[in-house]
N, C-alpha and C positions, 0 to 999 in steps of 0.2 A: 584537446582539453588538457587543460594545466592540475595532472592529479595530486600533485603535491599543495598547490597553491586550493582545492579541494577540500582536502580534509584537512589543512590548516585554518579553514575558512568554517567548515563545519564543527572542529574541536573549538577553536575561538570564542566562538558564538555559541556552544553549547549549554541550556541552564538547568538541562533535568539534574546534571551529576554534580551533590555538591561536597566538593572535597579540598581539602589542604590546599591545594593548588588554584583556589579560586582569590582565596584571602592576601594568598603573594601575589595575584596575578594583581589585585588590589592596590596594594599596596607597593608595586611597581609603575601603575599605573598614575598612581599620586605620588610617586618620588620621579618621574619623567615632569609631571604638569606642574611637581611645585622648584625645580632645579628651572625649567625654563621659565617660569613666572618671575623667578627671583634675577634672572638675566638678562629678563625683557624688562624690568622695573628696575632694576641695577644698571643697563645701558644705556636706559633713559635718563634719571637723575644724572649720572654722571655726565653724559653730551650736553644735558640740559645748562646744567653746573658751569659744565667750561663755557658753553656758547655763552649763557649771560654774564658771569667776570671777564672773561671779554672782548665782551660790548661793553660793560663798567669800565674797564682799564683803559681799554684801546680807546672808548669813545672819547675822556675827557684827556690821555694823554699823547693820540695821537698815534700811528703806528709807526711814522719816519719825521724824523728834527731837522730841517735844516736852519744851519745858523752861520755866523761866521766862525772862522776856523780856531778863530784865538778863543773861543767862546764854547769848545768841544770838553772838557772837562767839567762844568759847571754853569746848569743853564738860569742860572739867578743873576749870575756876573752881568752884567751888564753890556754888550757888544753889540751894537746897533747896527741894523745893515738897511739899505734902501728896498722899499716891497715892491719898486720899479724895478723889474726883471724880467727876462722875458719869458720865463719858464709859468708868471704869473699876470692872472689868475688860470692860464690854458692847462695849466698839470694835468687840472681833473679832468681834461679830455684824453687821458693818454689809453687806451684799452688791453688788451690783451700784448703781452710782449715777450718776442722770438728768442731761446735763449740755447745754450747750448750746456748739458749736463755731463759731469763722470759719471759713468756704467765701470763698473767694476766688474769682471766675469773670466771665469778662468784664468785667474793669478793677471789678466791683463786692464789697463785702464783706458778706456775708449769714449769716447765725445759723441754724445744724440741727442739732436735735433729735438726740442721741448717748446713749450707753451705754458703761458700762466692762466690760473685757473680764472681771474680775472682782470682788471684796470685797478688804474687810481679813481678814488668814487670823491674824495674831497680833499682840498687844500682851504687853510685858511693860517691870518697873523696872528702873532702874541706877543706879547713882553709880558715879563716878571721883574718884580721888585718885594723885597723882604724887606721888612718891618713890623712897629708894633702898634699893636692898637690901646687906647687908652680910654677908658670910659670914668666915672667919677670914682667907680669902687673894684674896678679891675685893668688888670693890666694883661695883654698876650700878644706872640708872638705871630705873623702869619706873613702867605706870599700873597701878592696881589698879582694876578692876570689878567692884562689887557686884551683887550679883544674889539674887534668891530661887527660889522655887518655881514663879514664873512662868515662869523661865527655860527657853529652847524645847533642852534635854536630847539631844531624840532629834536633831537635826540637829550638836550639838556632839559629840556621845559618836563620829560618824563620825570624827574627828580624835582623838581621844583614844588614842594609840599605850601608853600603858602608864598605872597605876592607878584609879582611880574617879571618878564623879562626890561633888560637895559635899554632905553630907547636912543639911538642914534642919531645925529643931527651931522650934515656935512660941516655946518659955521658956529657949531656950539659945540662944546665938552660937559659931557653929564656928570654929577657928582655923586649920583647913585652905587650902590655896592650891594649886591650877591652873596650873601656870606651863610656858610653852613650852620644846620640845625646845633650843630655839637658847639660852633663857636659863641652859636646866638645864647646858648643856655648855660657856657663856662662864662659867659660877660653880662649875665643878666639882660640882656637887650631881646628888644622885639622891632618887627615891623613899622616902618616911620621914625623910628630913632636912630640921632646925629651920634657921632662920637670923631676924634682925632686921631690919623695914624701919622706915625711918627717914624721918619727916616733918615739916615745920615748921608748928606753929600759935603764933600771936600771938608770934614770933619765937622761940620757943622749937624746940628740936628734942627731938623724941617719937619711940621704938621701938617696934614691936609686936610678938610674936614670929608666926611661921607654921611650919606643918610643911606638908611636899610632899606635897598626896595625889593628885595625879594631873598625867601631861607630855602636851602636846597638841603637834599640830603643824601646820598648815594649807597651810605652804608661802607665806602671805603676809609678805613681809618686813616690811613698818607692824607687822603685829597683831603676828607673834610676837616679835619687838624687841621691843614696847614693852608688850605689857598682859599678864596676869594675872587671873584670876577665884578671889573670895574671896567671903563672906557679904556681902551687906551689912548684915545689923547689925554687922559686926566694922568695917563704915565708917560708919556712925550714931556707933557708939562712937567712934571715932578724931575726925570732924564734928564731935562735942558738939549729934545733931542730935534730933530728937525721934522717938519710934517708927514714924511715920506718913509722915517725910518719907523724899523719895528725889529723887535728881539729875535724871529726868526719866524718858521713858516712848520705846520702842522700838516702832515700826506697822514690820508688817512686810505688803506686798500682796500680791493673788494674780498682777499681772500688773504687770511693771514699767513698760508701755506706761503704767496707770494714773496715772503718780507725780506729775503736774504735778497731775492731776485730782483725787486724795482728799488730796494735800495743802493745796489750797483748799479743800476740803473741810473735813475736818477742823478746818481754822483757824477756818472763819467758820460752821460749822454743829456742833462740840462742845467746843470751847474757849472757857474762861470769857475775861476781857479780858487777864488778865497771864500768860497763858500762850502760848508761840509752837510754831507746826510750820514747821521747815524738815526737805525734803527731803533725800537725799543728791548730786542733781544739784550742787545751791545749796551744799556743804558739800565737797564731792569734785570739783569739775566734772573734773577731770586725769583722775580713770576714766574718764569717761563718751567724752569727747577719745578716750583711747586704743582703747574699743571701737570708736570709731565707726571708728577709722581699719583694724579689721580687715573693716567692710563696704566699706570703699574696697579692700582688697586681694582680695576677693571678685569685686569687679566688674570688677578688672584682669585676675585669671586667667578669668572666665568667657567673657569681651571677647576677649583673646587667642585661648583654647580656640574660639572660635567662629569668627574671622577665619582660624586655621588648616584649620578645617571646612571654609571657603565655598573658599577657594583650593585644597583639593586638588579641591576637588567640580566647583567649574569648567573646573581644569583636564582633570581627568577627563571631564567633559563633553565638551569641543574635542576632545579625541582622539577618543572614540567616535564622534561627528560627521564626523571628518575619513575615519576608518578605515572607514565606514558612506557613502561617498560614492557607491561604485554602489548601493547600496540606496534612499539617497534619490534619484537619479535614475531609477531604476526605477519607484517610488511616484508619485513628480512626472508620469510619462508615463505612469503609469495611471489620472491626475486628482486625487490626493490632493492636498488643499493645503497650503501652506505650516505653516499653525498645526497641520491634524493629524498633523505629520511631526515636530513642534517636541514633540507633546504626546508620541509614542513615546518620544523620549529622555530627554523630563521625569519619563514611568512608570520608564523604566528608573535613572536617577537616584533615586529615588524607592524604586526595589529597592536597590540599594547601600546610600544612607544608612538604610535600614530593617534592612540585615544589620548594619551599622555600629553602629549606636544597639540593636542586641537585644546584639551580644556586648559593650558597652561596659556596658551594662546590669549583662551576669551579673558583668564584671570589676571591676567598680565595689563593687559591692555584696558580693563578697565579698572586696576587701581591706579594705574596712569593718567588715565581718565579723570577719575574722581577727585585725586590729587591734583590736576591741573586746572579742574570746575570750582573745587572747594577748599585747596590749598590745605588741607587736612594736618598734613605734617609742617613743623613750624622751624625755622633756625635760629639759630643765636647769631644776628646780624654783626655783632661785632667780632666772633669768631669765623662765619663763614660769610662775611660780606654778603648775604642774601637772607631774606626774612623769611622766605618759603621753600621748601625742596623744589626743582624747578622740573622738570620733564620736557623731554623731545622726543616722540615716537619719531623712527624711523623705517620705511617699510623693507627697505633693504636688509639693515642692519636685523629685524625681527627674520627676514627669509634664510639668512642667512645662518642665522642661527637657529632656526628648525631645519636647514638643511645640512645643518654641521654637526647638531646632536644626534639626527637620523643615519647619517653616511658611519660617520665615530665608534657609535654606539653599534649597532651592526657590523664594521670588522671587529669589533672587539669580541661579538656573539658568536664567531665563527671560532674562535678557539673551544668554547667548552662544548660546544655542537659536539668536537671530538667525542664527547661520551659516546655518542650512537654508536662506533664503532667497537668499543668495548663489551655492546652486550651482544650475547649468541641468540639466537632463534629457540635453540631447546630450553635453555635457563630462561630465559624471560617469558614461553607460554606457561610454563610451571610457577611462574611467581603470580604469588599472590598478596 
C-alpha cells in the first residue's frame, strides 16, 4: 500500500474541515484550468491562422516558379517559354523525395539520410501582363493572369462570391475576366459588364475588350488590388506569342516544410539549363518574416500561461504545508521521513493540477468548438486577411501540453516541498 499516496488521497478529498487552505486550493485550481484553456485556444487560433493564410497565399501564388532564366527578377516581364517539357504535366507525380541533411552536433557537421514530408500535389501554366483598365468613369491599374484548364478551380471557386468560373475551349479564346470584389467596386462595375484594358507593345498602346464573368474575393490585399484571371490564349494573343508558349509554370507541394528541398530539386533534377525554379521564400521572404513572428507570439503566451501555473501552484503549495504543520509533525514522530512527507504534498499537488488541467481541457476545447460552429469572434479582413478567428484543434499539440504543464509544474513543486524538512516534530504538535 502506497501510504503516502493515502493520505494525500484522503486530505485531497477531504470536505468536513473548512479552512484557508480550501479557497487557495480553489483558486489554484482555476489558475491551472484557466492558463491551459488559454493555450489550447491560443494554439489553435494561431495554427489555425497560419494553415489558412497559407492556403490564401500559397494557393493562388504557388509554392515553386518556374520560368525562364532571364525572367527571374520580375515575373510580369514578359519571357515566354514552351509548356512542351518533359517535366510537364508528370511533376505532379513526383512523391516523397530522398535527401540528404546537415546535423550539427558536437562542434561537428555530418550528413543524414532524410525524407520529405510529402510530393508535388500540382503543377499548372500562367502568364502575366500589366496594364489598365478603363471603364467610362474610371480608370485602374491591374495584372492579368492567364491561365488554362490546368488551372486548380476547385481551390479558387472557394472565393468566388458571385458568377462563374472561365470556360475553356481548345479552338476558341474566351474574352471573359475574373476580377476582384475590390476592383469591381473601385470601377463601379458588376457582373456581365464589358470594359477596355489597355497595354503597351513596342510603344504602341493596344485595347482588348473583356466582359465580367465572375467577382472573387480572398481578402488578400496584393492579390485583389492588383490581378485578374483571364484565358491565356486571349494573352498569347495580346504577347504575339506562339500556341505552346506560356509565362511559366506554378509547383504547388504537399508540405511547405518541403520547399527549400523540391525546389533543388526540381532545378537540378527536371529542368532543362534555361529554365529556373525559385521558391516563394526567395520571391516573398516579408510572408514568411511575418508568420514566423506569430510562432514567436505563441511561445510568449505559452511562456506566460505556464509561469502563471507554477506560481499559483507553489504558492498553493506553502500554504498547505504551512496549514498541515501538526500533521507533518505528527508523521515525523511516527518515523516517516522527510522525502516521504514531501511526496504526500507532491500527490496532492498533483490532484489539483489534474482537476485543473481536466476542466481546462473541456473549456478549452469547447470555446474552440463554438468558435469554429459560430464563428463568434470576427476580424478586420483587411488587417488580418481572414474574416473569422480560425481554429485547428490538435490532439497532440493539446496532450502535449497537459503533459508539459503536469511534468513542469511538479519539478518546480519539489523545491518548496523543502519546507517539510524545516519543521521539527516537538514545535509542530504544539502549534496550533
Amino acid at each position: 500500500m502506497n501510504l503516502e499516496y493515502f493520505i494525500a488521497k484522503r486530505v485531497a478529498t477531504s470536505t468536513s474541515e473548512q479552512s484557508f487552505s480550501k479557497l487557495i486550493i480553489r483558486i489554484a485550481v482555476v489558475a491551472i484550468a484557466l492558463s491551459l484553456t488559454v493555450m489550447i485556444v491560443s494554439t489553435a487560433v494561431i495554427s489555425g491562422f497560419k494553415h489558412q493564410i497559407q492556403e490564401k497565399i500559397f494557393g493562388f501564388w504557388g509554392h515553386i516558379h518556374i520560368t525562364d532564366g532571364a525572367g527571374v527578377r520580375s515575373l510580369v516581364e514578359a519571357y515566354p517559354v514552351s509548356k512542351n517539357q518533359e517535366f510537364y504535366p508528370s511533376l505532379d507525380t513526383i512523391g516523397k523525395v530522398k535527401y540528404f541533411r546537415e546535423l550539427e552536433a558536437f562542434g561537428q557537421v555530418r550528413e543524414m539520410a532524410s525524407e520529405t514530408n510529402g510530393g508535388v500535389r500540382h503543377v499548372q501554366v500562367f502568364a502575366l501582363k500589366p496594364g489598365i483598365i478603363q471603364t467610362k468613369k474610371e480608370i485602374e491599374g491591374i495584372i492579368l493572369k492567364g491561365v488554362d484548364e490546368s488551372f486548380e478551380w476547385d481551390f479558387f471557386n472557394k472565393y468566388l462570391i458571385e458568377g462563374s468560373p472561365i470556360e475553356f475551349s481548345d479552338s476558341t479564346m474566351s474574352s471573359d475576366i475574373i476580377i476582384s470584389k475590390q476592383t469591381v467596386d473601385r470601377l463601379n462595375l458588376k457582373l456581365g459588364d464589358s470594359f477596355r484594358f489597355y497595354f503597351i507593345d513596342a510603344g504602341e498602346v493596344i485595347g482588348r475588350r473583356f466582359k465580367v464573368k465572375g467577382i472573387f474575393k480572398t481578402g488578400l490585399e496584393e492579390y485583389d488590388r492588383k490581378f485578374a484571371i483571364v484565358d491565356i490564349k486571349k494573352l498569347r494573343q495580346m504577347l504575339q506569342w506562339e500556341d505552346d508558349e506560356v509565362g511559366g509554370f506554378e509547383v504547388f507541394i504537399d508540405d511547405i516544410r518541403d520547399l527549400e528541398v523540391f525546389s533543388n530539386y526540381i532545378y537540378i533534377n527536371e529542368l532543362p539549363g534555361h529554365l529556373y525554379a525559385e521558391n516563394i521564400r526567395e520571391s516573398r521572404p516579408a510572408i514568411f518574416d511575418w508568420l514566423e513572428l506569430q510562432d514567436i507570439n505563441e511561445k510568449v503566451i505559452l511562456l506566460l500561461m505556464l509561469v502563471v501555473g507554477i506560481i499559483n501552484m507553489v504558492t498553493a503549495l506553502m500554504i498547505l504545508i504551512l496549514e498541515r504543520t501538526n500533521m507533518i509533525g505528527t508523521l515525523k514522530a511516527l518515523g516517516l521521513t522527510n522525502w516521504r512527507i514531501r511526496k504526500i504534498f507532491l500527490y496532492q499537488a498533483s490532484y489539483i493540477i489534474g482537476l485543473g488541467l481536466l476542466w481546462g481541457n473541456i473549456i478549452g476545447i469547447i470555446i474552440c468548438f463554438l468558435q469554429d460552429k459560430f464563428q463568434i469572434i470576427t476580424l478586420s479582413e483587411e488587417n488580418y486577411y481572414l474574416s473569422v478567428a480560425p481554429v485547428e484543434l490538435n490532439f497532440w499539440t493539446i496532450l502535449i501540453l497537459n503533459i508539459g504543464i503536469l511534468v513542469v509544474t511538479i519539478v518546480f513543486l519539489i523545491i518548496p516541498s523543502w519546507l517539510v524538512t524545516r519543521i521539527t516534530p516537538v514545535k509542530a504538535i504544539r502549534f496550533k
